[in-house]
C-alpha positions, 0 to 999 in steps of 0.5 A, a space after each residue: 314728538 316732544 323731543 323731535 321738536 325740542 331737536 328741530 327747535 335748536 337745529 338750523 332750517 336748512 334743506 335735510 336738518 328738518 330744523 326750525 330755527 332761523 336768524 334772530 338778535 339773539 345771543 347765539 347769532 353773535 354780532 349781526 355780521 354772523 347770523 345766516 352765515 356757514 358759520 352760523 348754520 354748522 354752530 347751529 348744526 353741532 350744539 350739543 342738546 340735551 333734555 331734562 327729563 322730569 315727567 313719570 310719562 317721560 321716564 317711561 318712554 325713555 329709550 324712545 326719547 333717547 333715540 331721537 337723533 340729535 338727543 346728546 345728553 340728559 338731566 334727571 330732575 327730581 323735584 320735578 319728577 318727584 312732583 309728578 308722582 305726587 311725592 312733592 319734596 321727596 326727592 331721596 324718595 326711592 321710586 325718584 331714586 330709582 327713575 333717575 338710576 334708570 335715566 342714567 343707566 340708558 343714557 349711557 347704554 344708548 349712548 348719550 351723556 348723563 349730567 348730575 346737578 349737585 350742592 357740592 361733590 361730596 355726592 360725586 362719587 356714587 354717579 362717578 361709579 355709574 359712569 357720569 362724566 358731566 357734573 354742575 357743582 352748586 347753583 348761582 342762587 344757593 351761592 348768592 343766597 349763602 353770600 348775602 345771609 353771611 355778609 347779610 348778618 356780618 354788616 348787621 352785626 357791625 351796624 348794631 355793635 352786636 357780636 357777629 354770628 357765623 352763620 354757616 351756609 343754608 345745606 341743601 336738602 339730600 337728592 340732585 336738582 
């Protein structure tokens, strides 16, 4: 039921969608001359959609989620789905492992788009062996927060004279988003 309405949430109400999602001043309306038009509608109608899964209750009703039509593609979330197992911080965990191998086993039997959050790509290569395609590479905030803690220490250590200290940037704990 979630993910019907997840769907009906982002699809256009119009007649046979069974969307919910009219016009509003909102980024996907463009200017205020789009919104309500065909244009509009068929975005609306042909965004891609795609879930997190991050719930052992999820997990567990995976292939009836996935088959939910207008489902594209699926996030595995460990550090979510490991704290629903109540293995908080333990994402390399193998029943976390495990769940997210499964996510993108079904997705891509049935059809959808599994996508994998890593650090860097030198975790690729294992979930290009299953088949994944879709990959986001580093997060803004990891980026940002190596940006400022380099520069961070660079500026004080010219301020204070100090010999500057080349911080090499923070690794991110083993396991995807």
């Amino acid at each position: 039921a979630d993910a019907e309405a997840c769907v009906a949430a982002v699809r256009a109400e119009t007649p046979g969608t069974g969307g919910r999602l009219g016009v509003g001043m909102r980024r996907d309306v463009g200017t205020v001359l789009e919104g309500g038009s065909p244009a509009y509608v068929d975005a609306l109608n042909e965004v891609v959609i795609a879930i997190m899964v991050e719930k052992r209750e999820c997990v567990e009703d995976l292939e009836a989620i996935l088959s939910v039509p207008g489902i594209d593609m699926v996030q595995f979330g460990s550090s979510d789905y490991s704290m629903s197992l109540g293995l908080t911080g333990q994402r390399s965990h193998p029943d976390v492992v495990n769940a997210e191998r499964k996510t993108i086993e079904m997705a891509l039997r049935m059809g959808k788009h599994p996508r994998v959050e890593l650090a860097d790509i030198s975790g690729a290569k294992p979930y290009l062996e299953m088949g994944v395609k879709h990959f986001c590479i580093g997060w803004d905030v990891r980026i940002l927060y190596n940006w400022w803690r380099t520069n961070g220490a660079g500026m004080r250590a010219m301020l204070t004279g100090e010999a500057a200290v080349a911080l090499a940037p923070q690794p991110v704990k083993t396991g995807t988003y």
